[in-house]
C-alpha positions in Angstrom: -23.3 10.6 12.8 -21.9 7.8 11.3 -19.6 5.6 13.3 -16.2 4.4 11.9 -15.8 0.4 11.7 -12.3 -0.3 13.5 -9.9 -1.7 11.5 -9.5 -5.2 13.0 -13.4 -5.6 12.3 -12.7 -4.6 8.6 -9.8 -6.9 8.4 -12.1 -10.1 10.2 -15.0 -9.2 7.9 -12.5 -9.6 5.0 -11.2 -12.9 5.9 -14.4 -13.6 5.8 -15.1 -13.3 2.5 -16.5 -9.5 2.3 -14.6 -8.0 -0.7 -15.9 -4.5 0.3 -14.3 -4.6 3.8 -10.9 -4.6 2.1 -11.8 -1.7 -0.2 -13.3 0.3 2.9 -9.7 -0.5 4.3 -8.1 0.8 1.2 -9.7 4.2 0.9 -9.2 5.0 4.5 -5.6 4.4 4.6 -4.6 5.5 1.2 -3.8 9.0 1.9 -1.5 8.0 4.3 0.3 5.1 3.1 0.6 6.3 -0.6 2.3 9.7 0.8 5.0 7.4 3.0 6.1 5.9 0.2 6.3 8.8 -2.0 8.3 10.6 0.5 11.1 7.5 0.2 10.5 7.5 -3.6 10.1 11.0 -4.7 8.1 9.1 -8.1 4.6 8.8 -8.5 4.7 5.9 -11.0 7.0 3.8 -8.9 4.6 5.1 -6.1 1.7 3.5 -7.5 3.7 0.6 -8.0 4.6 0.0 -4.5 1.4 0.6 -2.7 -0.3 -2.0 -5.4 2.7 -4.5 -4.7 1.8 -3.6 -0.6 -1.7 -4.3 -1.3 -0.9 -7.6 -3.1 1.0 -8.6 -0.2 -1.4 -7.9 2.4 -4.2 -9.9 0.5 -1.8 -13.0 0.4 -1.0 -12.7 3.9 -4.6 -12.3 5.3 -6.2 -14.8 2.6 -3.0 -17.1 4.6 -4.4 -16.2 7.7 -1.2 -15.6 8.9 -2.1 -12.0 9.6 -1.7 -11.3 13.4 -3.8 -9.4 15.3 -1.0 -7.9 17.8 -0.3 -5.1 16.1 -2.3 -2.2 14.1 -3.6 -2.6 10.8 -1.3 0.9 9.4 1.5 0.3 11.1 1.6 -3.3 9.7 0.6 -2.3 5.7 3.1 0.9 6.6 6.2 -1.6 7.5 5.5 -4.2 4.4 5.8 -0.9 2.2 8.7 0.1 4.0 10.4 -3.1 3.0 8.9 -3.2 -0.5 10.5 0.4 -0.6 13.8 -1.1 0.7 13.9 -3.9 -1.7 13.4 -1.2 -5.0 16.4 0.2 -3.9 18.4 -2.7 -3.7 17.1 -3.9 -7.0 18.0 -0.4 -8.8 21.5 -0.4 -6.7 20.4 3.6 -6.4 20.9 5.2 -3.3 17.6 7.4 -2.2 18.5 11.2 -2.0 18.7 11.8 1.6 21.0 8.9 2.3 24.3 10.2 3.6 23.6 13.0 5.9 25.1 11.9 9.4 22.9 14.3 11.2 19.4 13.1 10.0 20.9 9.5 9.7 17.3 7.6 11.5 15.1 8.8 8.5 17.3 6.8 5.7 15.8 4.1 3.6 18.8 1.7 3.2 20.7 0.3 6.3 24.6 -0.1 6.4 25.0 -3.6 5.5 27.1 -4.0 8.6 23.8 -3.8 10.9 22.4 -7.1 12.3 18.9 -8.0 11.3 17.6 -7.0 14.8 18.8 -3.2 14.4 17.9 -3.5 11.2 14.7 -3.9 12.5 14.5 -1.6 14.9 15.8 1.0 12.8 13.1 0.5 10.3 10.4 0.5 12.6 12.0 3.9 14.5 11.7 5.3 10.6 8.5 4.1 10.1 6.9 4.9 13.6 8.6 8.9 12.9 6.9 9.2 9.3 3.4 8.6 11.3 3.7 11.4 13.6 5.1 13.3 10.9 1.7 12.9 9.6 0.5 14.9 12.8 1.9 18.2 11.9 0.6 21.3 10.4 0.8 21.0 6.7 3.4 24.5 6.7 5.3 22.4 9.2 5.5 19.3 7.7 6.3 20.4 4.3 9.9 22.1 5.7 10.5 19.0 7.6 9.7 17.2 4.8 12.0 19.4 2.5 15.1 19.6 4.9 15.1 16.1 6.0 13.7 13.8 3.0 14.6 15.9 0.2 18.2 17.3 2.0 17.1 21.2 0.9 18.8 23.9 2.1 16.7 26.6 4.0 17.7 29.2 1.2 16.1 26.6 -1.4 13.1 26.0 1.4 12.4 29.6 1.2 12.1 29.6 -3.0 10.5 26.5 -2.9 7.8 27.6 -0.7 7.9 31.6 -1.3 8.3 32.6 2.6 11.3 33.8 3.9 14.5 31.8 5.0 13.5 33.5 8.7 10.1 32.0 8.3 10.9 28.8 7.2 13.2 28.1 9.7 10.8 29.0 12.4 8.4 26.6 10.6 11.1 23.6 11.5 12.1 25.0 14.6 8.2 24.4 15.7 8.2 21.8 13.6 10.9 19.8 15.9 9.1 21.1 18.9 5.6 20.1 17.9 7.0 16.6 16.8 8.7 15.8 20.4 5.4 16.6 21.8 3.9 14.4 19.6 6.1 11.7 20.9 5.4 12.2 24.5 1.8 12.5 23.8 2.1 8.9 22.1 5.0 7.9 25.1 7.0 6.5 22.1 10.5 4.9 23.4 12.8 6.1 20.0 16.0 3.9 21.4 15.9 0.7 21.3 
């Protein structure tokens, strides 16, 4: 059985001068990353975009080597997308979708201008950190999450979207919400700051 190469090995072997290491890096984490920023976007040309502006980024910074090793590799390409995804926004002066709804307020892209940096910060990691475990669920699960909270569906729309019933769909978010807090716990994430 092949063992995986951790991440931080990768990234050393890189700065190192092993072009490959970076591409081994890439394929692994593309799934992930690409469908974070799709989620924000809802475009897969401005997608694309992104994650080859997030790539650029992370080259430049560990070619600097002023890449730290404190945190994770993902969580650290998933947060310079985040931003990246933050600063198309501000440059189209478009508001994403799901901006606007009080009750689901944690998951939006754009801060009120009013927060400090610091809870800008933490608010952007708390978003960022959630999308992850989102990851976790069941596919069935994750897509009604997805649809309710990204995309601001109703569970009548959920239902033609996805061709099961409004009853079934939301039990899908019901266990959705239940699978996610135990996904949470199992990770002993702190979401206040």
């Amino acid at each position: 059985m092949e063992v995986q190469i951790e991440d931080s090995v990768l990234v050393r072997e890189y700065i190192s001068g092993n072009e490959k290491a970076l591409e081994a890096l890439v394929n692994r984490h593309n799934q992930r990353i690409s469908s974070f920023i799709y989620s924000k976007v809802l475009n897969r040309d401005i997608t694309e975009d992104i994650f080859q502006d997030t790539f650029i980024k992370v080259i430049n910074t560990l070619k600097k080597g002023s890449y730290s090793e404190e945190g994770k590799f993902l969580p650290w390409v998933m947060r310079i997308a985040h931003n990246l995804i933050i600063d198309h926004f501000r440059k189209n002066k478009r508001m994403p979708m799901f901006e606007g709804n009080d009750d689901f307020n944690i998951f939006s892209v754009i801060s009120d201008d009013k927060l400090n940096a610091e809870k800008l910060i933490i608010k952007e990691q708390i978003d960022s950190d959630l999308r992850v475990l989102v990851d976790e669920l069941p596919e069935d699960q994750r897509e009604v999450l997805l649809m309710r909270i990204y995309k601001d569906m109703s569970f009548k729309e959920i239902s033609e979207n996805t061709g099961v019933s409004i009853n079934t769909a939301l039990g899908r978010m019901r266990y959705a919400l239940i699978n996610l807090r135990k996904i949470i716990e199992k990770n002993n994430i702190v979401l206040t700051s």
